[in-house]
Structures are given as structure tokens and as C-alpha cells.
N, C-alpha and C positions, 0 to 999 in steps of 0.2 A: 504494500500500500504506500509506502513512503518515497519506493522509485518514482509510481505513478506520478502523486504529489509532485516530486519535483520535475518529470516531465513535465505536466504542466506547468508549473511554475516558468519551467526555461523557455517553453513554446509562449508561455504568456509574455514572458520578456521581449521576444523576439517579435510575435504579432504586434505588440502597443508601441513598439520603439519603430515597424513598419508603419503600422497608422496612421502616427505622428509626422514621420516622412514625406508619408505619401500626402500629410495635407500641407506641409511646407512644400513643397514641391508643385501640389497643385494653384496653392497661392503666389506662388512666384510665375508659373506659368501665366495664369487668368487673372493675375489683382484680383482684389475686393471684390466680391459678386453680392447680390443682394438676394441669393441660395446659396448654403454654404456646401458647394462642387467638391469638398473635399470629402466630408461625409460620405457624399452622394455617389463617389467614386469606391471608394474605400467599400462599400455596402455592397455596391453592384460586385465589382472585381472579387471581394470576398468570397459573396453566394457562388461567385462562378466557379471559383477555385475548390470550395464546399463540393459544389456537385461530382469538381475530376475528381475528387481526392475519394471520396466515397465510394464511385464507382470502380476506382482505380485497386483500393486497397481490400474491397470489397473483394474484386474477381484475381488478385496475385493471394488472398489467402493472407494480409499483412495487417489486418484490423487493432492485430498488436499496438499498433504505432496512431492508432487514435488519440488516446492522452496526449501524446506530446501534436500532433499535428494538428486535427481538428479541433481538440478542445483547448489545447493550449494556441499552436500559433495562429488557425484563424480565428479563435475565441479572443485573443488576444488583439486580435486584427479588427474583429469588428464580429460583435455578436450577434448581428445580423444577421449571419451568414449561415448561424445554428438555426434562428428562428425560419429562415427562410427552406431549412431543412427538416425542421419538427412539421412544418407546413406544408412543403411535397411528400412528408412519409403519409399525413393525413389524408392528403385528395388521391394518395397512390392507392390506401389502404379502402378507397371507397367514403372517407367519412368526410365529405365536401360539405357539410353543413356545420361541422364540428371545426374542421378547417377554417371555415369561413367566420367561427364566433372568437376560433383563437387568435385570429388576424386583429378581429373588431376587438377581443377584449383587450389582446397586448398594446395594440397603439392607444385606444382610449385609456384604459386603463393605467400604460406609463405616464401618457400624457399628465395625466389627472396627479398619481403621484410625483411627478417634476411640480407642478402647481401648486399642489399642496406642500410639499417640501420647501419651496420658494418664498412660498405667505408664511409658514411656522418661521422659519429663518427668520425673515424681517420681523414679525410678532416679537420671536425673543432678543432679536437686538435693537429693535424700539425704532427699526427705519421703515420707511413709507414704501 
């Protein structure tokens, strides 16, 4: 359990410190956008690489290598790339309406806790 752990951990290094690059990088390309393209990037590129990696490690028989890749360097990359994978194993597995509330409840739902986390903050430090 504690190799695990620190695969992840080391994949988690490696994804966050790509992330980050990749949104320096894209801000240096495209300036200031009034969408933030780095995200957007990061998100798309992620799920894509999710999908080879799954298939890939899937059919050589190497799932071993999960912890450190998928959950650690793309989890690390961008957790996105997980949700966008919990969400094709769901419409794969037939449950497209169950798929469809997991979509609605993770974006409302985070939304809602970013919000609410934002107004307690300000609450206890007395700013507006």
C-alpha cells in the first residue's frame, strides 16, 4: 500500500508541475483571454490522454501502472480527465441517465461548493 501511495504521490508531482506549465505556456502563447485556455486545454488534452492510456494499459495486460499514471500523473494533470472517465465507463455500461445526473450533479454541485466556500471565507475574515 505505501509503494502505491507514493506512486501517486510522484505521478501527482509530475501531473501538477505539467498543469502549471502547460498554463504558463499557454499564456504566453495567447495573452490574457477572457476564458481561461489554459484550463481548457489542460482538460481537453488530459481526457484524451485518459482515454490512450486506459485502452493502452488495458489491452498490454499493464493496469499495474494505474496508481502512478492515471491517478497520479493525469490526476495530477487535471482531474478532469478521471471525471470524464467515470462518465464514459457510465454511458459505456448503459447507464446514460445516471451518467447524465453525474455530469449535472459534479459541475452544479462543485460549482455550489466553490460559492459557498468563497462566502464562508469572506464571512470569517469580515471582507465583503
Amino acid at each position: 500500500m505505501l509503494m502505491t501511495v507514493l506512486q501517486v504521490a510522484l505521478g501527482g508531482a509530475i501531473g501538477a508541475s505539467g498543469r502549471y506549465l502547460s498554463g504558463v505556456a499557454i499564456l504566453r502563447i495567447f495573452g490574457l483571454q477572457p476564458m481561461p485556455l489554459g484550463v481548457i486545454f489542460v482538460n481537453i488534452l488530459g481526457s484524451f490522454l485518459m482515454g490512450l492510456l486506459v485502452v493502452f494499459l488495458g489491452q498490454k495486460q499493464m493496469t499495474h501502472l494505474n496508481p502512478l499514471l492515471a491517478t497520479g500523473i493525469l490526476g495530477g494533470f487535471t482531474t478532469f480527465s478521471s471525471f470524464s472517465l467515470e462518465t464514459w465507463t457510465l454511458i459505456e455500461r448503459g447507464d446514460t441517465a445516471l451518467a447524465a445526473a453525474y455530469v449535472g450533479l459534479s459541475v452544479s454541485a462543485g460549482l455550489l461548493g466553490l460559492v459557498a466556500g468563497i462566502y464562508a471565507m469572506r464571512a470569517i475574515l469580515g471582507a465583503a
